[in-house]
N, C-alpha and C positions, 0 to 999 in steps of 0.2 A: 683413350690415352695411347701414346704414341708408346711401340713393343719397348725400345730401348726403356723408357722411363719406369717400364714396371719390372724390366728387371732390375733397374738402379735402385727402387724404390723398395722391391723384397732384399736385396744386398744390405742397404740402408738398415732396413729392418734386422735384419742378422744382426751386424754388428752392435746395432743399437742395446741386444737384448744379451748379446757376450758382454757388451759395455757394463751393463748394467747388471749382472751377473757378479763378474770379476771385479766390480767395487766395491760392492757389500761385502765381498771375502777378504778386500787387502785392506777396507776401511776398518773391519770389525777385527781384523789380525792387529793392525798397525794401534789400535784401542788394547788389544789385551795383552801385546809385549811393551806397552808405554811402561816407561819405571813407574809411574803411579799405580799401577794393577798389579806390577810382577814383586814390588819389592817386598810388601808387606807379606807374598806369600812366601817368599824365598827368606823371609825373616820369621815365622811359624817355625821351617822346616830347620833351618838353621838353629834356634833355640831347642828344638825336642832333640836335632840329631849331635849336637854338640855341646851346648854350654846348661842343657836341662836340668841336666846330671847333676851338675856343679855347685856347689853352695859360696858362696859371698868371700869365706876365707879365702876358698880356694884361687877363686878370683882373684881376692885381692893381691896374695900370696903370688900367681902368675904375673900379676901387674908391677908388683916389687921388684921382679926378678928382671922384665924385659927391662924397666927404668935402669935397673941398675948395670942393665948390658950395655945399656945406648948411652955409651960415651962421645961418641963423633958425632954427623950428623943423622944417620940413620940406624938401623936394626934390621937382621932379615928375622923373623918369625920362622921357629921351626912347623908352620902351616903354610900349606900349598891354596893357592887360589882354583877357581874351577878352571883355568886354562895350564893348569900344571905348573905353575912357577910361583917360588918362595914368595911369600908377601911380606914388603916392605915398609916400614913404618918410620918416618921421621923422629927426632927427637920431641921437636916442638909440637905433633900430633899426640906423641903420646905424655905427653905433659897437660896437655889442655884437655884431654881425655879424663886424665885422672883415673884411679880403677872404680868408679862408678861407671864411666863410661868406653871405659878400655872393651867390652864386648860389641857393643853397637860400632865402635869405630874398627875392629876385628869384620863386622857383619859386614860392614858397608865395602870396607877394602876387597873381601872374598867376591862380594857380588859387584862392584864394579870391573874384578879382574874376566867379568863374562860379560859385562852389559857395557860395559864401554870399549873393549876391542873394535876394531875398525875392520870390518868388512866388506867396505866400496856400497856402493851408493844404487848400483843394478840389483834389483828384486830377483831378477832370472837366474844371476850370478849365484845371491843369496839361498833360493830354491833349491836349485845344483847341490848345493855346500849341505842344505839340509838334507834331501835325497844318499848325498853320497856318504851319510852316515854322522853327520858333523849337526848334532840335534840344538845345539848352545848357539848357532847362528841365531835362529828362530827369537830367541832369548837378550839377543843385543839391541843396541840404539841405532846401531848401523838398520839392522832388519826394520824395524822402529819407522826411520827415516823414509826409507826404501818402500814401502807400503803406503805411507801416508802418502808421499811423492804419486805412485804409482796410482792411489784411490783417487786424487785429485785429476787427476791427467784422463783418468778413465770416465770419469764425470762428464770432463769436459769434449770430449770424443760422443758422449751419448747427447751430449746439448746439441752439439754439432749434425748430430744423428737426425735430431727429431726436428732441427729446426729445414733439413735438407728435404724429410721428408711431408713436411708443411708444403714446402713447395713443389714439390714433384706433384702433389697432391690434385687431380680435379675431381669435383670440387674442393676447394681445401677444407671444406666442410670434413671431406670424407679423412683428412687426415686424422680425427679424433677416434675413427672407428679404427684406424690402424695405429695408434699408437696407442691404441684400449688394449688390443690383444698381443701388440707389443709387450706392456706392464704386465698383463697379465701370466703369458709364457714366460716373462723374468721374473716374477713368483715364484712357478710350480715348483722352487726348489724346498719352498717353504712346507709341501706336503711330505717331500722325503726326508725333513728335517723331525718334524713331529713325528713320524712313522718309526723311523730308524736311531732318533738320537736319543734317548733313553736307554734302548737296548747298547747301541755303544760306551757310551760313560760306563750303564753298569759294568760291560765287561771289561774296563781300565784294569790292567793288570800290574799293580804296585799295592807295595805293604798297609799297613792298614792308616799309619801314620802319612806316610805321603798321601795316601787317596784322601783324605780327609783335609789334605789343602789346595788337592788336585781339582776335587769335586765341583769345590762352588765355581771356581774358575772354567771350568767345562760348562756345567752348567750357565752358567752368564753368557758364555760365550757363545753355545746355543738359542740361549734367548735371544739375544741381540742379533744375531742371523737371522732366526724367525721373523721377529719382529720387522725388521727392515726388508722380508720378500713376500708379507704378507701386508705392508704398506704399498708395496710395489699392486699388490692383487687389488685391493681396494682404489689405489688408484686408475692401474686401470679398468675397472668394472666404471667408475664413474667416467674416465673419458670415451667409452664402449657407449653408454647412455645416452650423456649431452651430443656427442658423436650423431648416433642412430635419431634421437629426437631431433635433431638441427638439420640432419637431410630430409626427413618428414615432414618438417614445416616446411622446408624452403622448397620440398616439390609440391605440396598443393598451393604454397602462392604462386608457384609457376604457372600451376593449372588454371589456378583460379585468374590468375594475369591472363593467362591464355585464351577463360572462356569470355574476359570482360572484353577482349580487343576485337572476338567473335561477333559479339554482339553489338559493337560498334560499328563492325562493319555490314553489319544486317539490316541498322533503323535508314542509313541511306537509299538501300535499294528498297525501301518498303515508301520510304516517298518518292521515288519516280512510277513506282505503281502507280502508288495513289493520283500522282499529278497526270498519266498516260488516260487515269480512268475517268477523271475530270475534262 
């Protein structure tokens, strides 16, 4: 192989195995901020830490009082949403509500005023925002977006990877064995995962009510990590295989080609013997 193409070809390789790295992180993030994972837990936490207490009069009683506020088109609620501002309630929302459902439509408003803010559409941006103390990005549809965006793109960068390195490849045989230990190296995060993520979750430091809706969500979160770099290991232990076994065969039919064209070229000189000796 020509120098250039193995350094192309370990390059190649690098990226492929960051590729595939940082997609199972922003795939399985962009899975556990989807409003389908987040909402039923932020609606647990939200009935224990606020309306638990409450009993049905009480409810209904609050429910009287805003109907009776909202004479124009809307009401501000003396409750603040998680981005720090009054929450707003139409007339016609809380009519169709009713106080049966005057609390879920109270939940829903609270936690859209976190999961629906607009945070732009860059992950790096987003990152930043979470880093620099601002933990509710993590929490939005913006971040959401931005992850799933970002898992997608990261995929197709590692297709890009491995189809680059098919061909740098001689034989291309041989690229199976190097995109076996590819897979495999974008596993091993999967041993630090088992090793280390037990001992984290346990130490989640929150009350005993939030860790208890904390928990299975870490947990999941865990597994699904696992799971997807311990598919990455099995996969490539099996391209490491078919890899290793396809250069095996295809050198001793070389060999064996080699020794047939030998001995082809053997039975000619063995009849000008024979005819010298006649």
């Amino acid at each position: 192989m020509v120098w250039w193409k193995g350094v192309l070809k370990t390059l190649f390789s690098i990226i492929l195995i960051l590729s595939l790295i940082l997609f199972v992180v922003f795939f399985v993030a962009s899975n556990a901020n989807s409003e389908q994972a987040l909402k039923p837990a932020f609606a647990s936490m939200f009935e224990s830490n606020f309306t638990g207490s409450m009993s049905q009069e009480n409810i209904t009683a609050a429910y009287n009082m805003f109907k009776a506020s909202c004479t124009g088109e809307s009401i501000t609620l003396p409750i603040q949403g998680l981005d720090g501002k009054d929450l707003i309630l139409t007339c016609a929302e809380l009519n169709a509500a009713g106080s049966s459902g005057i609390v879920n439509l109270i939940e829903n408003k609270v936690f859209d005023s976190a999961y629906q803010k607009d945070y732009g559409s860059n992950p790096i941006t987003i990152i930043k925002a979470a880093m620099a103390g601002n933990s509710l990005v993590l929490v939005s549809k913006s971040a959401h977006d931005a992850f799933r965006t970002a898992s997608f793109m990261l995929l197709a960068i590692a297709a890009v990877m491995i189809m680059l390195i098919f061909l740098l490849s001689i034989p291309k045989l041989g690229s199976f064995v190097c995109l076996g230990i590819d897979f495999i190296i974008a596993g091993i995060p999967f041993i630090a995962i088992k090793i280390l993520g037990p001992e984290f979750i346990s130490k989640l430091n929150m009350d005993a009510q939030t860790k208890s809706t904390v928990m299975p969500m870490a947990q999941k979160l865990l597994s699904q990590l696992s799971t997807l770099f311990l598919a990455f290991i099995v996969a490539g232990i099996a391209l490491l295989i078919i890899g290793i076994v396809a250069v095996v065969v295809s050198r001793k039919k070389r060999i064996k080609k080699g020794r047939g064209k030998k001995s082809k070229a053997k039975e000619p000189e063995e009849e000008n013997e024979e005819d010298e000796e006649e």
